[in-house]
N, C-alpha and C positions, 0 to 999 in steps of 0.2 A: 397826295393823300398818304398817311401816314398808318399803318396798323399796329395792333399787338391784341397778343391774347391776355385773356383778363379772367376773371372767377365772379361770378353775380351768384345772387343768393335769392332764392325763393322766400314767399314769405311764409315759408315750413323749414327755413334756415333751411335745407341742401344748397349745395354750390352744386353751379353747374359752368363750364368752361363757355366764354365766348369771343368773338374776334372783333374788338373796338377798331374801327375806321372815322379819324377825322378830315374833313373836308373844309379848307377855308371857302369864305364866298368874298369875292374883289367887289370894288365899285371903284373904277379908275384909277385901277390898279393898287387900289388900299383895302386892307381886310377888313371887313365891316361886321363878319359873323362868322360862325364854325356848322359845318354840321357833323353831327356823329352818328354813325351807324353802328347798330351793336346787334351782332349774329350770334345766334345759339349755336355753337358747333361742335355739340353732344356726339351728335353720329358721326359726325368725320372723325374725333378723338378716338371713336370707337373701334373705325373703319383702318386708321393710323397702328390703331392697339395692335388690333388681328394680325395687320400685315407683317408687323416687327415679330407676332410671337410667329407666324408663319414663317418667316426667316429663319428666326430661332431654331426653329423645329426642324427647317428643310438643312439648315446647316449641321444641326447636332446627327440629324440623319445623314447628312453624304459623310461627314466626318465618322460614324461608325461604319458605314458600309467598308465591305472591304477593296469592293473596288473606287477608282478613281472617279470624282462625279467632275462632270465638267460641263458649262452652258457658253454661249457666244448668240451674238446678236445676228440681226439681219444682215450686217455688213460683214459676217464671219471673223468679228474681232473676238476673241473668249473675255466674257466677260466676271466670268466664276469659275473657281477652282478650290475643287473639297480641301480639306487640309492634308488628306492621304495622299495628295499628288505632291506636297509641299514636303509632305513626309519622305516619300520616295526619294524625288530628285533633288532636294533640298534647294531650289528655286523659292524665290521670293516671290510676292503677290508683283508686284511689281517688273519682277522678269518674265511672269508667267504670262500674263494677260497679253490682250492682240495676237500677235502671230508668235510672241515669244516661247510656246509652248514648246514650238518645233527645235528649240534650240540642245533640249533635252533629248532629241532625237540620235541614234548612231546616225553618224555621219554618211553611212553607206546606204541607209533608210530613207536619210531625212526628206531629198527632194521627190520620194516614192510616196510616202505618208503628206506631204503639204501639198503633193497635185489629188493625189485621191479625192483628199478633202477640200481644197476648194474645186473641186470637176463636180462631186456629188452637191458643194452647195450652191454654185452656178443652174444645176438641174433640179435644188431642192426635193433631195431623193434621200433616202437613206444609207448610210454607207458603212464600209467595217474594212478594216485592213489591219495585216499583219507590220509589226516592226519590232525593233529594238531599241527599249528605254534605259539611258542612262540612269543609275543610283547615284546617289548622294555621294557615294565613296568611290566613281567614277568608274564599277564595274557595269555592267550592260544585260538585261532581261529580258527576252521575249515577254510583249506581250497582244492583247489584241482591242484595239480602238474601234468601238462601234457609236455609229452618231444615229439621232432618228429626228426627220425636220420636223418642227413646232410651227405651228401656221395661229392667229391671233383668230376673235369670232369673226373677224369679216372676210377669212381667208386669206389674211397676209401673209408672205413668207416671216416667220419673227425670227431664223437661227434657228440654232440645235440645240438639244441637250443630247450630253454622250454619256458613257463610261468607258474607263481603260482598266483592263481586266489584267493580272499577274501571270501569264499562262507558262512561263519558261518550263517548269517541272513535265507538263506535260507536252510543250515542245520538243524537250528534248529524249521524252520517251518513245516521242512519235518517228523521232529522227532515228534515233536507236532501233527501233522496230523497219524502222523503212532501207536504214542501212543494213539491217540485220537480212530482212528481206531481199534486197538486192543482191546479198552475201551467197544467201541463199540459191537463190534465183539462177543466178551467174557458176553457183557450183553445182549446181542441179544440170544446167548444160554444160558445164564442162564434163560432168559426169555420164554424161544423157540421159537423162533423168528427166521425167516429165512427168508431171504435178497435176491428179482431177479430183472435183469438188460437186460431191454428189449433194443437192437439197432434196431430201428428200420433204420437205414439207411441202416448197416450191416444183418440189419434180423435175429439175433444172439436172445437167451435170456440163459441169463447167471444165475447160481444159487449159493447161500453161501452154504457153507457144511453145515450147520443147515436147510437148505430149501429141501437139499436134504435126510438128515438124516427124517426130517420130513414126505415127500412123498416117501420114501424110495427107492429111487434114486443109484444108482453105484455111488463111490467116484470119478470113472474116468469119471462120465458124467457131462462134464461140461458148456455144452451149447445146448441148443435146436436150430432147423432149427424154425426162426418166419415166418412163411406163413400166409395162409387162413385157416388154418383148426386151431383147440385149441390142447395143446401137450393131448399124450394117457394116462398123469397120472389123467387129470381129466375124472370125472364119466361120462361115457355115458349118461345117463342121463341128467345133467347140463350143458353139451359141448352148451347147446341153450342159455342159461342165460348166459354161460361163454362168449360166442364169442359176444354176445349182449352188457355186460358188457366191454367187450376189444375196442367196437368199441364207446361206450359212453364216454370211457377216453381220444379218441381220440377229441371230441370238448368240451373236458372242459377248459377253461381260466388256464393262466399257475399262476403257487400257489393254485390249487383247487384240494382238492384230492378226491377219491371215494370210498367204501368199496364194499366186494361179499363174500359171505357165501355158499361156496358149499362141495359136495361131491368129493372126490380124491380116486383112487384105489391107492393101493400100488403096488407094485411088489409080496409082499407074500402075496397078496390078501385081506389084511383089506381095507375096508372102512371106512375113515375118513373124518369129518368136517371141514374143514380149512375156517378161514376170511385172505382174501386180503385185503390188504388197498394199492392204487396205485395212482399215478397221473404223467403226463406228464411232461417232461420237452424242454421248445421253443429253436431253434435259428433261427441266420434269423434277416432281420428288414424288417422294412416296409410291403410291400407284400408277401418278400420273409421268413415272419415268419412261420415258422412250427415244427411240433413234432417230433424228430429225437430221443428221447428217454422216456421210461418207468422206473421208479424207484417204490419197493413197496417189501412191510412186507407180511408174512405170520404166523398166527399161527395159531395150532391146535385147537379147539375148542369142540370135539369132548363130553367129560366129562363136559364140559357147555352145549350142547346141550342135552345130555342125564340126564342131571339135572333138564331141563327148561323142558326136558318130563315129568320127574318125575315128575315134581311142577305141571305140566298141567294136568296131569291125577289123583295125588294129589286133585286139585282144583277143578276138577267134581266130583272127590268121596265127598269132601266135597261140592259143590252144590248138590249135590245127597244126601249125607246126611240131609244138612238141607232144601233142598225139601223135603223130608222125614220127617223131625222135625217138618215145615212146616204143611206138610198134617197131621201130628198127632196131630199139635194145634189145625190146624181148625177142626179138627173133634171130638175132646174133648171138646175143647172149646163149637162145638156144642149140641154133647153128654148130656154134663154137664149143659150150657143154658137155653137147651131145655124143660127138666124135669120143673127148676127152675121156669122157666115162667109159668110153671102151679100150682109147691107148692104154689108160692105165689102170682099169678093172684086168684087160688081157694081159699087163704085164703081171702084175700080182699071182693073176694063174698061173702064168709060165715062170715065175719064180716060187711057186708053191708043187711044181714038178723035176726041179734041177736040182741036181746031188752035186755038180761040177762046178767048182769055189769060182774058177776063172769065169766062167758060161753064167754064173751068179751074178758077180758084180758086173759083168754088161749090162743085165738085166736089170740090177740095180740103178745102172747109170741114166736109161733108159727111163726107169722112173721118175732119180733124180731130177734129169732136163722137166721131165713132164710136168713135176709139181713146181718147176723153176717157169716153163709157159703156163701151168695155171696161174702162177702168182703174177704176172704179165697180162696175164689177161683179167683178172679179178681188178686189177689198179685199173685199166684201162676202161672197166666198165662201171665202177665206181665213178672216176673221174666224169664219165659219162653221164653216170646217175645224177651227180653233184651238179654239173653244170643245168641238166633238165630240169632240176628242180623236183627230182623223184624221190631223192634218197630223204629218208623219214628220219629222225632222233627217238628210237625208244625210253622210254622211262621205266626203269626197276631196280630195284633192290639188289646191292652188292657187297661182298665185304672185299675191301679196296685191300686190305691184306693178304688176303686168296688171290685175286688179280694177280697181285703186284711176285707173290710164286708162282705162277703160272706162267708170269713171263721171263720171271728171271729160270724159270726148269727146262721152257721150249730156249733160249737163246743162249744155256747153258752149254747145251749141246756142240753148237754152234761157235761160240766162243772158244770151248776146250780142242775144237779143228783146229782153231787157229792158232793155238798157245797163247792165247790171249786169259786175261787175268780179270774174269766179271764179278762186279761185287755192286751188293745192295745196302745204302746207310739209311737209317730211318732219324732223318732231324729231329721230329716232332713225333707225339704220340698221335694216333688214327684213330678217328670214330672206327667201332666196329661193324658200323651199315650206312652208305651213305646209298643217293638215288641220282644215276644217272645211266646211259649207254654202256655197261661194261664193255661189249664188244667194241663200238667202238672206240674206244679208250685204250681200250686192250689194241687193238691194232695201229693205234697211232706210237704203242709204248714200245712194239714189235718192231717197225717202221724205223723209229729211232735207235732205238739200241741196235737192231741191225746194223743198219748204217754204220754205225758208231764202230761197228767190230768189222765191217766189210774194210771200213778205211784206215783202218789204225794195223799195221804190219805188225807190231808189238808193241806190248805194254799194257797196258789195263782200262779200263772202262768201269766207268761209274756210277750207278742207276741212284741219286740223293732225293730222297723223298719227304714230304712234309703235309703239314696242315694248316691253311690259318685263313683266318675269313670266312668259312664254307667254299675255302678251295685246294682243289690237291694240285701241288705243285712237284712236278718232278724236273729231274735236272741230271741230262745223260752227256756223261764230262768223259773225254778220250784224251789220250797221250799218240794222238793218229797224225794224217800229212798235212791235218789244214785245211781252213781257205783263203783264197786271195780276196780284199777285197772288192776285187773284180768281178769273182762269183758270187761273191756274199748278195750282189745285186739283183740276180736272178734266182737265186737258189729256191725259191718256192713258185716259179713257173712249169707248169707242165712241161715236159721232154728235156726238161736242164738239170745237166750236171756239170754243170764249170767253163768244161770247157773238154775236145774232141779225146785230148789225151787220159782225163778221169773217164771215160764210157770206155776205150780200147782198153785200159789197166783193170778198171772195177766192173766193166759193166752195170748192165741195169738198163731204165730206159726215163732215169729220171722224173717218174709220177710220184713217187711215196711219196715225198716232203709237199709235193703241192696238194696231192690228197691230203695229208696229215694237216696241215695245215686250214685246209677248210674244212675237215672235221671236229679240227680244236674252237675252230671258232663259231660252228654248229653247236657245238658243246657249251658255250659262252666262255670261250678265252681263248688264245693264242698260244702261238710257240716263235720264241724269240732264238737267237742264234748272238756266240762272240766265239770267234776266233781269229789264231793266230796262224800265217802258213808256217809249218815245218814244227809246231810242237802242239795241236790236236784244235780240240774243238767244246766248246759246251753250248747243248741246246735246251732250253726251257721250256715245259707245258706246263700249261697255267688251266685249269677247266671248274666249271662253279659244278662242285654238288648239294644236295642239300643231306645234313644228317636223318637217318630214317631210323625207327624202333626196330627191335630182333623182328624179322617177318614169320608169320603162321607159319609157314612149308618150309623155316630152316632147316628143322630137324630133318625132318623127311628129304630134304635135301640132301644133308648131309649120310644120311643114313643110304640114300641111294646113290651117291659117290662110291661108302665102302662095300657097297655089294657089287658096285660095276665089274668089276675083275671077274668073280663069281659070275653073274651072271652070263659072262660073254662065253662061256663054255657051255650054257644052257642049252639044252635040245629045242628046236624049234619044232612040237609034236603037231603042226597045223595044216590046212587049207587053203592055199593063199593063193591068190590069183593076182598074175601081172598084166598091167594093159598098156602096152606100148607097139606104136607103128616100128619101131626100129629093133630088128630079128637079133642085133648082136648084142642090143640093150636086152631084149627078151633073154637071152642067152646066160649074159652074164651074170642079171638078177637068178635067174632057175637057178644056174652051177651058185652062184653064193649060197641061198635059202637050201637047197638040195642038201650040202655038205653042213648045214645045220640041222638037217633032221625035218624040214619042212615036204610036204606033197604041195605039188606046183602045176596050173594049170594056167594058160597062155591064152590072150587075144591081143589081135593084131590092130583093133580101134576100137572105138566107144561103142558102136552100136553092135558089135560081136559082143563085147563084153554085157552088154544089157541083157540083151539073149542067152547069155550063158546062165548068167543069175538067174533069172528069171525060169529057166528050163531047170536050175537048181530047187531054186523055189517048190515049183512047181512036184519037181521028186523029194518032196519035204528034204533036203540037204542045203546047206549053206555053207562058202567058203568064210573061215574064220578071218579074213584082214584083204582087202585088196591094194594092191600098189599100183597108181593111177597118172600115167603119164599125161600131161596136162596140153601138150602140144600135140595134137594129132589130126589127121586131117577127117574127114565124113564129119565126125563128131567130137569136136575139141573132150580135153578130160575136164573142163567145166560142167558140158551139156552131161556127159557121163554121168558126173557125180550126180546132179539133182535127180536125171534119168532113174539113179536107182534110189537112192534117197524114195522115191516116188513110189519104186516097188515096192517098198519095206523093208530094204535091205539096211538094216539097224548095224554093225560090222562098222568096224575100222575102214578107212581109207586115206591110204598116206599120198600125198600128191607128190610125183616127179616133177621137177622145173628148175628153169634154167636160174632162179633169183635174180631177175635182172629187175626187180621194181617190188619194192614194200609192198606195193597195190596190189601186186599178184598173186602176195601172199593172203591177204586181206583176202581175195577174191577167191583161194581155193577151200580157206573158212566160209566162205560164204555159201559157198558151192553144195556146202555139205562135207568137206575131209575135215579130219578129225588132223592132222598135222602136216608137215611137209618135209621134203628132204632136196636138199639143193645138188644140182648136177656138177662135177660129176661125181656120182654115186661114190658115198667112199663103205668099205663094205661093213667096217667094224661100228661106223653111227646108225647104215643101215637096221641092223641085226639088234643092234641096244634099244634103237626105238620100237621095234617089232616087237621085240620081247616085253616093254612096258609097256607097250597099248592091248597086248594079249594076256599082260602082268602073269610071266614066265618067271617061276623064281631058280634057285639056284638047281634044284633037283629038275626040273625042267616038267614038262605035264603039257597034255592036249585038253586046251581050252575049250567050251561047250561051244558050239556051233551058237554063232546069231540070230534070235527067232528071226524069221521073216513078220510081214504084217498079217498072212492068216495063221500064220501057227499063235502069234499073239493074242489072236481073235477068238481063238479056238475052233477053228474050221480046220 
C-alpha cells in the first residue's frame, strides 16, 4: 500500500488536506482491482501545526533565557541543547548531544559532574552540582547544573530537563568572602580574639571557637539562650556593669561601637579579664528602624591587667620612695641650713665687733670657707632636687641684659683676684624681656664662668652672647689648661672633675657642670663643650625663651632697685616676733632686727607663739610681722601659720626654711605667709624684705599695728 497526502475540495470549494492509500487486490497473483482510501486529516494537520509552533516557541524561549536549557531522554542521552550552550562552549549540535556535553567539562570536574548525573538518573531524582565549564575561547566558568526528572502520564521515567546557570561572578565572591573569612578567623586566633554574634530577634548569642576556647566554653556549646539575665561565664560580680553595658549598646547610633572590661569565670575555675568591644547593628527604615543584631570581639586581657597592677603598685613604691627622698631633703637640707645660719650669722657679729685688721681677715676666712660649704652644699641638694624630680622651672619676666650684668659684676670680682681679664661681647641685639627661669639661667652662667676663671691661671675669659630663634645663646671661651679628651667623657657626671690631679690643684667637688647641665636642659637646651688640652676651653648654652611685652611692675621694679641702698639704712620702728626651736637662731635674728631699730619678742614653737598672739589680741596690741620658722617640733610653722591666720591675725609672716623643695614653698603660701626667706639666714635680704612687707621707706617709720579679727569687727 502505497500513500500520499492530497487536497479535496468541498462542494463549498474549501480544500481540506487528506491522506490517499491505494491497495491493489491479486487473483492468482495478478492485480484485478485497486482500492483507495481517502482520510480527512484536518486534525492531525492541526495537531502537526501546534506542535512545530510549540517547538518554535519552546526554542525562541531557551534560546533567550539566559541560562542554558537542556533535555535528554530516558536513556540519559541529551537530546536538546538551547543555542546559549552552543553559545558558550562553541560545541556543535553534534558534539553536544548523548553524553558529548561532558566534554565541555574541566577536566578536573568532569568525572564528578557525569557520575552525579547519571547516579541521580539511575534513581530518577533530581539533582544539581557544582563544576566548571569550558568557553568557546578555552577559558573555564563556574557554573551550576540543575536537572529535575520528567515522568510521561502513565509515570514513566521520560529524562530530564535541566538548566546550567553562569554562577562564576558570584562563586568567586563567595570564595573571596570565605578566604577573607578564614583570613580572618585565623588572625583573630592568632591574636586571640574571639568573635560573638548576638540575634537579638532570635535571642540566640552565638560564639567563635577562639571566644570559647578563651572563656573556656565546651566546643559543642554553641549558642547561648539571650534573655534578661547576662550568660553564667561572666563573674558574678560584674553581671551589674555587664547587663548595664548590654543595655547601653542598645541606643547607640548604628556605626558606634563600645568597649567593657570585666571579669569571666571559666569552667575550671580561673578568673579572667577579658575587653569587649561590641556595637549594634539596625534594620528597618523609618520608624521601623531597630537593633536586630550585636556583633563584637573579645580578648583576654588578663596579663595587661596584672601588668598595669604591677606598674601601679610599682608607682606608689616609687611615690613612696621619693616621699621618702623627699622628706630626707627637707630635713637635711634643714639639718644642714640650720647650723649654717648661725656659723655664719656669728661670724658677721664677730667681725662687726673687731677693730684688729689681722683678727679680721681670720674672720673673714672663716666666712669665706663658709659660703665656699654653702655652695657645696647648695649643688649637692640641688643635684638632689633634680634627680627626685622636685626641682620646679619658674616662668617670669626678665630682661636678659640685667642678668647678663649681674653676672658679669658678681664674677668680676672674682676674676680681678685672679688677674684674669673678663669681658662681655654682645653678637646680636637682645629682646629687652624675654620669659624664662632667670635664676636659673643666672646660675648655670655663674657655674660656667666660674669655672672658666677657676681654670685658666692667666689670660682672659670670654662671656659671647646672642640671640636667634627665641634662644639665648651664650658662649664662655677661656685661654685656661684644657681638657683631655679623656675627660671631655665624663665631664657632666656628678662628682667629676677629669681626673684626681684637677680636684687636688682646683678643687671643688665636681656637681656644677652636671647640675648646669640638667638645668640647661630643663630650660629646653643644652651646653655643649670643645677643647683643647693646654690652650683653654669653650662652653655653649643654648636655652629657648620666649620674647615677652615691658611687664606692669617694671617700673616699680626698677624704682625699688634704686631705693635699695636707701632703704637698708631704714630704722625698723616695729613688733616682730620670732618663732623658732633653735635659741642661737632666736638669737641671731633679735641681734640683726635689735640693731635695726626693731622691738623683738621670742617663742620657742608654734603653740607658744599661738598663745602669745592671741594673749596680744586679747590686750588689743598686735605684733607688726612675724618670722616663722617652719621646722619645729609640737607644732611644725605650717600648723602655726593657719593657727593664727584662724585668730585674725592679719600681719605679715615671713617663713624660715631650709628650700630644699619648690613644694615647700608653695606650701608656706599656702599656710598662710605672706613670703619666705631661705636658710641660712643672710642678714641684709632679711631686713630688705622686712622693710617691704612693713613698706619702710627711706626716712624709716612705725607701721600701724595689724587689726586683729575683733578690733576688725569692732568689738
Amino acid at each position: 500500500m502505497r500513500a500520499h497526502e492530497d487536497l479535496f475540495f468541498r462542494k463549498d470549494g474549501t480544500a481540506f488536506p487528506v491522506m490517499c492509500a491505494a491497495s491493489p487486490i491479486f487473483r492468482q497473483g495478478v492485480p484485478v482491482s485497486t482500492v483507495i482510501e481517502v482520510r480527512d486529516i484536518t486534525h492531525q494537520k492541526k495537531v502537526d501545526e501546534e506542535l512545530r509552533e510549540s517547538e518554535v516557541r519552546f526554542r525562541e524561549m531557551t534560546n533567550a533565557a539566559p541560562a542554558m536549557i537542556w533535555v535528554t531522554d530516558e536513556n540519559h542521552y541529551c537530546t536538546f541543547l538551547s543555542q546559549s550552550w552552543y553559545d558558550f562552549t562553541g560545541q556543535t549540535e553534534e558534539e553536544g548531544h548523548g553524553l558529548g556535553w561532558t566534554n565541555a567539562v574541566h577536566p578536573d570536574d568532569q568525572q564528578a559532574a557525569k557520575k552525579s548525573f547519571l547516579t541521580a538518573a539511575d534513581q530518577r531524582v533530581d539533582y544539581e552540582i557544582d563544576f566548571r565549564l569550558r568557553q568557546k575561547d578555552g577559558t573555564y566558568r563556574w557554573v551550576i547544573d540543575a536537572g529535575k526528572a520528567r515522568f510521561d502520564k502513565n509515570g514513566n521515567f521520560a529524562g530530564y530537563v535541566g538548566s546550567v546557570i553562569d554562577t562564576h561572578d558570584r562563586h568567586e565572591a563567595v570564595m573571596k568572602i570565605s578566604i577573607s573569612e578564614e583570613r580572618l578567623r585565623n588572625a583573630a586566633e592568632a591574636a586571640g580574639f574571639g568573635m560573638l554574634h548576638a540575634d537579638l530577634v532570635a535571642g540566640t548569642l552565638a560564639y567563635s571557637d577562639e571566644f570559647k576556647r578563651l572563656i573556656g566554653l565546651p566546643d559543642d556549646a554553641d549558642q547561648d539562650v539571650l534573655g534578661n539575665d547576662i550568660p553564667d561565664w561572666v563573674y558574678a560580680e560584674d553581671r551589674g556593669i555587664c547587663l548595664r553595658f548590654y543595655k547601653r549598646l542598645l541606643t547607640l547610633p548604628e556605626g558606634v561601637s563600645d568597649q567593657i572590661e570585666h571579669r569571666v569565670l571559666r569552667t575550671d575555675g580561673q578568673i579572667r579579664w577579658v575587653r569587649i568591644h561590641a556595637r549594634p547593628i539596625y534594620t528597618g527604615e523609618g520608624e521601623k528602624v531597630r537593633a536586630t543584631q550585636l556583633i563584637g570581639t573579645l580578648i583576654d586581657i588578663t596579663q595587661q591587667r596584672e601588668f598595669e597592677e604591677s606598674l601601679r603598685e610599682a608607682r606608689e613604691q616609687a611615690e613612696a620612695a621619693n616621699e621618702s627622698k623627699s622628706a630626707f631633703l627637707a630635713n637635711m637640707s634643714h639639718e644642714i641650713r640650720t647650723p649654717m645660719t648661725a656659723i655664719l650669722g656669728y661670724t658677721d657679729l664677730i667681725a662687726d665687733k673687731i677693730r684688729d685688721d689681722e683678727t679680721l681677715n681670720w674672720v673673714r676666712t672663716i666666712r669665706h670657707n663658709g659660703d665656699f660649704l654653702l655652695d657645696i652644699i647648695n649643688d649637692i641638694l640641688d643635684l638632689s632636687k633634680i634627680e627626685a624630680g622636685k626641682l620646679e622651672i619658674a616662668q617670669e619676666t626678665f630682661s636678659p641684659a640685667r642678668l647678663i650684668d649681674d653676672v658679669r659684676s658678681i664674677m668680676a670680682v672674682r676674676a680681678s683676684e685672679r688677674g684674669i681679664r673678663l669681658s662681655v661681647e654682645y653678637q646680636t641685639p637682645l629682646p629687652t624681656w624675654v620669659r624664662s627661669d632667670a635664676k636659673r639661667l643666672k646660675q648655670i652662667l655663674i657655674n660656667l664662668v666660674g669655672n672658666a676663671i677657676k681654670f685658666t691661671p692667666e689670660g682672659d675669659v670670654t662671656l659671647l652672647v646672642s640671640f636667634v630663634s627665641s634662644r639665648l645663646r651664650f658662649e664662655i671661651v677661656d685661654t685656661g689648661v684644657g681638657i683631655s679628651d679623656k675627660q671631655l667623657g665624663n665631664l657632666f657626671q656628678p662628682f667629676s672633675q677629669g681626673d684626681g690631679n684637677v680636684n687636688r690643684e682646683f678643687g671643688g667637688t665636681g656637681l656644677g657642670l652636671a647640675i648646669s647641665q640638667r638645668l640647661a636642659q630643663m630650660l629646653g637646651g643644652e651646653i655643649t663643650v670643645e677643647s683643647t688640652l693646654g690652650r683653654g676651653s669653650k662652653f655653649t648654652v643654648s636655652v629657648s625663651v620666649a620674647e615677652a611685652a615691658f611687664p606692669d611692675d617694671a617700673s616699680s621694679k626698677s624704682t625699688e632697685i634704686c631705693l635699695r641702698a636707701s632703704e637698708e639704712s631704714a630704722a625698723i620702728n616695729a613688733e616682730i616676733l620670732i618663732v623658732d626651736d633653735r635659741r642661737d637662731i632666736r638669737f641671731l635674728s633679735r641681734t640683726f632686727l635689735t640693731k635695726a631699730g626693731a622691738s623683738v619678742s621670742e617663742a620657742e614653737d608654734g603653740q607658744l607663739a599661738i598663745d602669745m598672739v592671741k594673749r596680744s589680741i586679747d590686750e588689743q596690741r598686735g605684733y607688726h610681722l612675724i618670722l616663722l620658722d617652719m621646722q619645729m617640733p609640737r607644732l611644725d610653722g605650717y600648723q602655726t601659720a593657719q593657727g593664727l591666720r584662724q585668730l585674725g591675725y592679719q600681719g605679715p609672716i615671713i617663713a624660715l626654711t631650709a628650700d630644699a623643695m619648690q613644694g615647700d614653698m608653695n606650701r608656706c603660701i599656702a599656710a598662710g605667709c605672706n613670703d619666705y626667706l631661705s636658710k641660712p639666714i643672710d642678714k641684709a635680704v632679711m631686713l630688705e624684705k622686712i622693710r617691704q612687707h612693713l613698706r619702710i621707706g627711706s626716712a624709716g617709720f612705725a607701721p600701724d599695728r595689724p587689726k586683729d579679727a575683733s578690733q576688725s569687727s569692732g568689738k
